[in-house]
Backbone as CSV, one residue per row, in Angstrom:
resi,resn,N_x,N_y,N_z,CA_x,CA_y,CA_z,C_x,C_y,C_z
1,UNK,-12.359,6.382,9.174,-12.597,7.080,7.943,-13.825,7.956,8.134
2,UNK,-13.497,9.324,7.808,-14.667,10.243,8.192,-15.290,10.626,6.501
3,UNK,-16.401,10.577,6.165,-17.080,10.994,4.846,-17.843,12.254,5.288
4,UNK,-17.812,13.040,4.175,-18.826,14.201,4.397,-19.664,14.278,2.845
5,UNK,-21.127,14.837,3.130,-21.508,14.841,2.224,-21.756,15.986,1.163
6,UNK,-22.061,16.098,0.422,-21.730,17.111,-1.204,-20.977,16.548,-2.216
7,UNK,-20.555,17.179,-3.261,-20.378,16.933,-5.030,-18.768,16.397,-4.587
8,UNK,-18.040,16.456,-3.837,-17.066,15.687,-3.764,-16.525,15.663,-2.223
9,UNK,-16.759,13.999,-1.774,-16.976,14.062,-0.213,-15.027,14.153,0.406
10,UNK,-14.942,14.539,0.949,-13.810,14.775,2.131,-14.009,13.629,2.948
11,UNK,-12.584,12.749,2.438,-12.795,11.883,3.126,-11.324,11.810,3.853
12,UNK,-11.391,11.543,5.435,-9.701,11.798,5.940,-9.892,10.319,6.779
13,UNK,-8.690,9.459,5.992,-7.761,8.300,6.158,-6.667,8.320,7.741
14,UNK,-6.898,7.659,8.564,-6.607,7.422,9.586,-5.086,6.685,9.148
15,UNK,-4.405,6.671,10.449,-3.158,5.700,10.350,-4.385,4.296,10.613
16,UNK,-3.443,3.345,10.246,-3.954,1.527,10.445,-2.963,0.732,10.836
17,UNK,-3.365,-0.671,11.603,-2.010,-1.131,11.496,-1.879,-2.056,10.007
18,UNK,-3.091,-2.204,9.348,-2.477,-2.537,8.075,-1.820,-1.637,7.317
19,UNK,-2.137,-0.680,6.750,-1.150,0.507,6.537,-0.133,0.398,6.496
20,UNK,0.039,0.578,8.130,1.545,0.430,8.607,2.536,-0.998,7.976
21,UNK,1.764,-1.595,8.071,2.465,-3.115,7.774,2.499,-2.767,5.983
22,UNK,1.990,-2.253,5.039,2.304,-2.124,4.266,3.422,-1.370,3.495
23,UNK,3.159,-0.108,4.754,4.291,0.670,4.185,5.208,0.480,4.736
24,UNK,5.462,-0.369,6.211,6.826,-1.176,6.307,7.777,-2.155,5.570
25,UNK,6.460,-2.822,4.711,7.556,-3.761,3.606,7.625,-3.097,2.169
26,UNK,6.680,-2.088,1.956,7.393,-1.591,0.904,8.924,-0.685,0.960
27,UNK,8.899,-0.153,2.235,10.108,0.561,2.477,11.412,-0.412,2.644
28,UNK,10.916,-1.523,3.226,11.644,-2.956,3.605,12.370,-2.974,2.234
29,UNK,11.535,-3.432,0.956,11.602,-3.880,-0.350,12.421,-3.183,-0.785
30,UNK,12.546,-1.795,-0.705,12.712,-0.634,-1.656,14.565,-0.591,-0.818
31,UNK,14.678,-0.509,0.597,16.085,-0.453,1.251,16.747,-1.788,0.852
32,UNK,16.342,-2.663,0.879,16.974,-4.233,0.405,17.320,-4.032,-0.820
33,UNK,16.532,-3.485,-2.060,16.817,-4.113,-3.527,18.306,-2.334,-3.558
34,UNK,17.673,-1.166,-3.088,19.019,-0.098,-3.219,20.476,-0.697,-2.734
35,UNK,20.245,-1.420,-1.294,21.571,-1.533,-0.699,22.744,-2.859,-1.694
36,UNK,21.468,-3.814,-1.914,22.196,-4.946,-2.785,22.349,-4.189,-4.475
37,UNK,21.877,-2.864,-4.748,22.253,-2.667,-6.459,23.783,-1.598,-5.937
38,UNK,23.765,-0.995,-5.000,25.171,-0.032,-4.444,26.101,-0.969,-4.511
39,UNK,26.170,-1.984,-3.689,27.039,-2.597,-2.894,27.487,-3.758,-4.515
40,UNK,26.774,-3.759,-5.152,26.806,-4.618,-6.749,26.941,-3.984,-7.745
41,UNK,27.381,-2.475,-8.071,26.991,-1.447,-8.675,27.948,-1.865,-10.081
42,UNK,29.050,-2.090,-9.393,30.224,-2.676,-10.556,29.748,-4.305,-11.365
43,UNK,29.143,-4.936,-10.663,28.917,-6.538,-11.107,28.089,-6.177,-12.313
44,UNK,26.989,-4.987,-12.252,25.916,-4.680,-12.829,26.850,-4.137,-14.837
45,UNK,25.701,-4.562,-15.687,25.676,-4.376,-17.201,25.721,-2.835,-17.217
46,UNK,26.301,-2.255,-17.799,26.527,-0.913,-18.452,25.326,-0.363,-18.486
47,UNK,24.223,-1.070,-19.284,23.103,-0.822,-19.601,22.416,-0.980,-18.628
48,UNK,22.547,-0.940,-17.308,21.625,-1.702,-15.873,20.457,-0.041,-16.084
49,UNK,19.263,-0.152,-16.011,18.298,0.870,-16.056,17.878,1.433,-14.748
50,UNK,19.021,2.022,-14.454,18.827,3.128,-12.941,18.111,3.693,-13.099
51,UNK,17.541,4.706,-14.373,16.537,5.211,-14.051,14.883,4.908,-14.097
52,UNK,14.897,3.708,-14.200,13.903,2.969,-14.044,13.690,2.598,-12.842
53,UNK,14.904,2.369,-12.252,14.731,2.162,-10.660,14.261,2.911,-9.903
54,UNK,14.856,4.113,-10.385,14.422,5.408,-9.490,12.752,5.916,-9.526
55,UNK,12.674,5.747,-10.770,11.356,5.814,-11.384,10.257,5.222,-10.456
56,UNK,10.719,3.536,-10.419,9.486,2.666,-10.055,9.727,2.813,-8.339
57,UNK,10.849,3.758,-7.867,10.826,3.419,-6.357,10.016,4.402,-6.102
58,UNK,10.114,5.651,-7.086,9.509,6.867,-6.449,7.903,6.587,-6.821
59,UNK,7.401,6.382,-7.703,5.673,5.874,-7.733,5.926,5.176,-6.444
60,UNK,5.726,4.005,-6.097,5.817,3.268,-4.824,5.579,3.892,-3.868
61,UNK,6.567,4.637,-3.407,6.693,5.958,-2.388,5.039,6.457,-2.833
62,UNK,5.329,7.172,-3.866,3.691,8.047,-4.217,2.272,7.117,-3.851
63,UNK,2.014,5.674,-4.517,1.183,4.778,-4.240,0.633,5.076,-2.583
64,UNK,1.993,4.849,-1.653,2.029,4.710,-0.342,1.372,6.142,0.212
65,UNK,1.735,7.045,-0.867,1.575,8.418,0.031,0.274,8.761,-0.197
66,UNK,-0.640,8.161,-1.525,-1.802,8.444,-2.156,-2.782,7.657,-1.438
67,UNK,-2.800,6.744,-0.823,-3.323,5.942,0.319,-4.343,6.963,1.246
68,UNK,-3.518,7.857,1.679,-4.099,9.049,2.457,-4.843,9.458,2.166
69,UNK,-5.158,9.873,0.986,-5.872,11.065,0.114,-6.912,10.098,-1.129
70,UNK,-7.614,9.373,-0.397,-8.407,8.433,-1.887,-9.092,9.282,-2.763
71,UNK,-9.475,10.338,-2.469,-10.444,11.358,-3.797,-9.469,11.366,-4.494
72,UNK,-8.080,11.209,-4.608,-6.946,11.527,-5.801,-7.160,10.232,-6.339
73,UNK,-7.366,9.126,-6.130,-7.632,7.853,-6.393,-8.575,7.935,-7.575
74,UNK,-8.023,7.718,-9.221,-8.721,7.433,-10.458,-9.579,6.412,-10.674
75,UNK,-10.547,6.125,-10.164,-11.387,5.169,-10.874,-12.382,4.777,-11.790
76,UNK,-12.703,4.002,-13.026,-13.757,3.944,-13.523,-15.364,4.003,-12.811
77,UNK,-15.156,3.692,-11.788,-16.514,3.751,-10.766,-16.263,4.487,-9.891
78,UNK,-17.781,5.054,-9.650,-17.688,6.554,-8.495,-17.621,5.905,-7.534
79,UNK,-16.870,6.138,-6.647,-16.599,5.947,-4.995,-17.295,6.693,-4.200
80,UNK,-18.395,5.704,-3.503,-19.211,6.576,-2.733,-19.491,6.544,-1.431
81,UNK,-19.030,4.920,-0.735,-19.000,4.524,0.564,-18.011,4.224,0.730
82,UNK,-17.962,4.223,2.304,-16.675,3.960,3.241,-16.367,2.663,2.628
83,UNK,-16.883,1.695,2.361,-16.209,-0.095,1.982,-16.035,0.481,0.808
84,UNK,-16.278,0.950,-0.391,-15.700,1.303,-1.696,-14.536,1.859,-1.566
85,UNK,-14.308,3.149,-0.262,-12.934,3.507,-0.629,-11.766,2.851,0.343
86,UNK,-12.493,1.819,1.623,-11.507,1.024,1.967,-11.136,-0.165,0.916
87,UNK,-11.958,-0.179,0.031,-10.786,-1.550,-1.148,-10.210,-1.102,-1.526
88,UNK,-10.461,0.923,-2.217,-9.461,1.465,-2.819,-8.233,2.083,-2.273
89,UNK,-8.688,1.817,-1.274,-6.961,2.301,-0.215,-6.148,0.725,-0.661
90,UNK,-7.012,-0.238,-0.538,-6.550,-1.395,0.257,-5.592,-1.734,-1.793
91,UNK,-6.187,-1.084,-2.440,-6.011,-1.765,-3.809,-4.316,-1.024,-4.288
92,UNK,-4.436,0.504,-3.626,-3.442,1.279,-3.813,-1.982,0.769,-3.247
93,UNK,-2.382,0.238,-1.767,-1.232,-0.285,-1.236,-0.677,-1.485,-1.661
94,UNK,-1.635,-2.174,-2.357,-1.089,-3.823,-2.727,0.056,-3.098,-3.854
95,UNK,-0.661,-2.454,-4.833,-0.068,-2.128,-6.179,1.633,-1.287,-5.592
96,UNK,1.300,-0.623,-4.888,2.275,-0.176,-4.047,3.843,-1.471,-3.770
97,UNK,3.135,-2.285,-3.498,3.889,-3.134,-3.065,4.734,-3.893,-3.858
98,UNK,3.447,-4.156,-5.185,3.863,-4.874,-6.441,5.088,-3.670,-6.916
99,UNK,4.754,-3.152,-6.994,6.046,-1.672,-7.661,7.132,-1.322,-6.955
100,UNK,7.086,-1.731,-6.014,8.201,-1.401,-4.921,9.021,-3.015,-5.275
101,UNK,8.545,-3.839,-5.558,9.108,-5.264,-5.655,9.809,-4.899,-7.709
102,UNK,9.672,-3.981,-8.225,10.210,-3.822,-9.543,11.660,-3.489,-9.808
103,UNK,12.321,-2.906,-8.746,13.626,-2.375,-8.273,14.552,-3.262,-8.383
104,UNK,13.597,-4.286,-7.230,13.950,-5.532,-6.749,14.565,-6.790,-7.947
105,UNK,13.101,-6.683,-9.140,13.378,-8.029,-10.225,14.480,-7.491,-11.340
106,UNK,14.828,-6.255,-11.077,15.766,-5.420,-12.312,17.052,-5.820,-11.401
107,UNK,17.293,-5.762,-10.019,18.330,-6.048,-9.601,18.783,-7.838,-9.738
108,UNK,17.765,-8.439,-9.364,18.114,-9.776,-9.392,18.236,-10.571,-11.150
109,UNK,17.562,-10.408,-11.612,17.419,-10.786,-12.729,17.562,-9.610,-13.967
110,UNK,17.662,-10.296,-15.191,17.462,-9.943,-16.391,16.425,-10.489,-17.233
111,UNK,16.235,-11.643,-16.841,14.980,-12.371,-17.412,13.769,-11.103,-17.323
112,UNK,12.657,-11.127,-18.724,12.053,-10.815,-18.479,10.462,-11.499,-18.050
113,UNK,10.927,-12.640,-17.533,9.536,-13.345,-17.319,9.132,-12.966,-15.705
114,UNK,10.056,-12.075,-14.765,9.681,-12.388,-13.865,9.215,-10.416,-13.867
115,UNK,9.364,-9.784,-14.404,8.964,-8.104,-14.791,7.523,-8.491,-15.408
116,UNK,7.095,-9.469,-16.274,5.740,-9.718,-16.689,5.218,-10.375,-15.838
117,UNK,5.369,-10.770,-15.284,4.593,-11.305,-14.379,4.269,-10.636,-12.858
118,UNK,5.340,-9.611,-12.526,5.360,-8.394,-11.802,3.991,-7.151,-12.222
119,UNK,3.940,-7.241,-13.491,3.053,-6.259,-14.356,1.389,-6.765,-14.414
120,UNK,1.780,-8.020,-14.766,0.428,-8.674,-15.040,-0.437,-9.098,-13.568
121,UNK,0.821,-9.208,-12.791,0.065,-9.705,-11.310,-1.258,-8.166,-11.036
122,UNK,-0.087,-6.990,-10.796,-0.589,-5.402,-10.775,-1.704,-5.361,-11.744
123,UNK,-1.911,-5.453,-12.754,-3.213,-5.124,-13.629,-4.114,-6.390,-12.746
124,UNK,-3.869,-7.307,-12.602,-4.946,-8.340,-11.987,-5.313,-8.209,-11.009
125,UNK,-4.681,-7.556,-9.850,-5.458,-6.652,-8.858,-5.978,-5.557,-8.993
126,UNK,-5.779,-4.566,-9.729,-6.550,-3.702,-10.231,-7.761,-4.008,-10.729
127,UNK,-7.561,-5.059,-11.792,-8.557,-5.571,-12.298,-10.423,-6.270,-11.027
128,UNK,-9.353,-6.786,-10.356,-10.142,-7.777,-9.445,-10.734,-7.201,-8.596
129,UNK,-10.176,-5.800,-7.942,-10.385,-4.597,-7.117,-11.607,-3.837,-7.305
130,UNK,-11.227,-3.325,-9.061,-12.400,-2.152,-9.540,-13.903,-3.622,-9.424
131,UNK,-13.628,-4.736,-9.700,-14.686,-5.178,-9.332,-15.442,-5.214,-8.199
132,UNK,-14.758,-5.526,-7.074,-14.921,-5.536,-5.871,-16.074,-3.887,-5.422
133,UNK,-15.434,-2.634,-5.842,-15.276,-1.597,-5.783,-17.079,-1.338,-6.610
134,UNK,-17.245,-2.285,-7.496,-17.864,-2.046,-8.496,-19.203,-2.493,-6.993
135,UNK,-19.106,-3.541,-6.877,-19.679,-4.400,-5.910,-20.661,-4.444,-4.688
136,UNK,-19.575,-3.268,-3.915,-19.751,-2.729,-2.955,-20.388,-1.175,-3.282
137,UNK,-21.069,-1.362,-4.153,-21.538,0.139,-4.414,-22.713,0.112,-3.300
138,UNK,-23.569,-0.738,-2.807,-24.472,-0.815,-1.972,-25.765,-1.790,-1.859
């Protein structure tokens, strides 16, 4: 991670092999829950919310792609060191992951206890993150 300094630093995100391992199982997540809703397309309720699917696969995708680019990264706290914006990479990809797994609980289930708890997990890393973030200010 290279920082430069002035009113908004340029910061350029390397490949990782965590990274990689992240955006391998979100892509993992995202090909598993499409191939089992195709191949089930008929089993599925009239009302099945495809475009919700599409919705939560394409953020996911974006999460993964925003990784790269942390100055696009919204936070309540200014990001000013390299460990502040490696949690916020690190915070983007989890959430990433959690959202890529949403495809997934619309295909398997209807219950909604396991979509709240999909939601609430995501705000609780966020939550737990901006602290972290808060933390590591120096």
């Amino acid at each position: 991670m290279k920082l430069t300094k002035g009113n908004r630093p340029a910061v350029k995100v390397s490949r990782t092999l965590e990274g990689t391992i992240f955006e391998i199982a979100v892509a993992a997540i995202l090909i598993i829950s499409w191939v089992y809703l195709i191949v089930n397309i008929d089993k599925l309720a009239s009302s099945f919310p495809f475009s919700q699917c599409v919705v939560t696969s394409a953020v996911a995708l974006c999460m993964m792609a925003a990784a790269y680019f942390p100055n696009s990264i919204n936070m309540p706290v200014r990001i000013e060191t390299p460990r502040q914006y490696s949690l916020a990479i690190r915070m983007i990809r989890i959430v990433g992951v959690i959202l890529s797994l949403m495809p997934a609980a619309m295909v398997i289930s209807d219950d909604m206890v396991l979509h709240i708890v999909l939601i609430s997990s995501m705000f609780i890393v966020i939550i737990i993150f901006g602290v972290l973030i808060y933390r590591a200010k120096g």
